[in-house]
N, C-alpha and C positions, 0 to 999 in steps of 0.2 A: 637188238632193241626188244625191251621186254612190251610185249601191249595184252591186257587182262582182259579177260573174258566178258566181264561187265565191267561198264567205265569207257573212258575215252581218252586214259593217258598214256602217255606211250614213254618209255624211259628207257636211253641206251646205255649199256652196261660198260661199253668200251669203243674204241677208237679205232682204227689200224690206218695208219696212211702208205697205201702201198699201192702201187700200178698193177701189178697181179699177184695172184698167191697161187702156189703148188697147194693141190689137194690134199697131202698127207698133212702139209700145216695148216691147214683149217680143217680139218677133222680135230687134229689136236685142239686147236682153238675153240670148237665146239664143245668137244668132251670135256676141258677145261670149266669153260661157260657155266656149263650144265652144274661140275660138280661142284663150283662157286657160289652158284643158287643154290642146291641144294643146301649147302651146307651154313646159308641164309633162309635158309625154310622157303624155297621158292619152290614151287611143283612145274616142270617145264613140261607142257604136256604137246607142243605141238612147234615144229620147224618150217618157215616158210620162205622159199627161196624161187629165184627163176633158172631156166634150164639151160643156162651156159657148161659147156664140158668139166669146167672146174668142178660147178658144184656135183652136176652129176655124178665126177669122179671121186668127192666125197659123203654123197651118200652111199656109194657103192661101199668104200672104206667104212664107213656105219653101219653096213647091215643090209640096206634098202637094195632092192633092185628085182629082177628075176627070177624066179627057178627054174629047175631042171625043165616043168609045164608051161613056161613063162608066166606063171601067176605072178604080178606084178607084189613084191615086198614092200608095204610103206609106211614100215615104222621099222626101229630097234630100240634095243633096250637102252636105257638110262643107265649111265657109268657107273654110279651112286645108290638110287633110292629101285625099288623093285617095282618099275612100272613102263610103259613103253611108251615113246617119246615118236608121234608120227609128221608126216611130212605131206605137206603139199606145196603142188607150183602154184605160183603167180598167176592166177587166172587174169588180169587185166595185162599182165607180161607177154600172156600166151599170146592173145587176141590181138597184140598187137605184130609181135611178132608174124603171126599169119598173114597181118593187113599188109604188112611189109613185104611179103614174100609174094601175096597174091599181088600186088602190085608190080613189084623189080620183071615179075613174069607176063 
């Protein structure tokens, strides 16, 4: 879903109806995205997902993640255009998730 910086519309670009996806195919499916926009003159400057394994495992596959310091990595480059495409969690995701957990506990 594409949603712009200023504005209030929000417009999905595709579909996928699937129970779950392997990370290396929605990496693909991202990289895909990306270079479809661009190639529509769209500038994708920023990916936002929540912190299930999948997606983790595909941000890993992008770039994002750790160093050797653990400085955390959170962005990679754009497949296409020369600029860097970053990432953040779901903060309304997160916070829930926690209310979850501090609860089950």
């Amino acid at each position: 879903m594409l949603v712009p910086y200023q504005g209030s519309s929000k417009s999905p670009i595709a579909y996928f109806l699937v129970d779950k996806v392997a990370s290396n195919v929605q990496t693909e499916l991202i990289r895909t995205a990306l270079r479809l926009t661009a190639g529509s003159g769209i500038r994708i400057r920023s990916i936002t997902c929540d912190m299930c394994a999948a997606n983790i495992a595909t941000l890993s596959n992008l770039g994002c993640g750790r160093t050797a310091t653990e400085n955390p990595i959170v962005f990679f480059q754009h497949p296409s255009m020369n600029h860097k495409v970053y990432v953040t969690l779901n903060i309304c995701h997160m916070l829930k998730l926690a209310r979850n957990a501090l609860a089950d506990m």
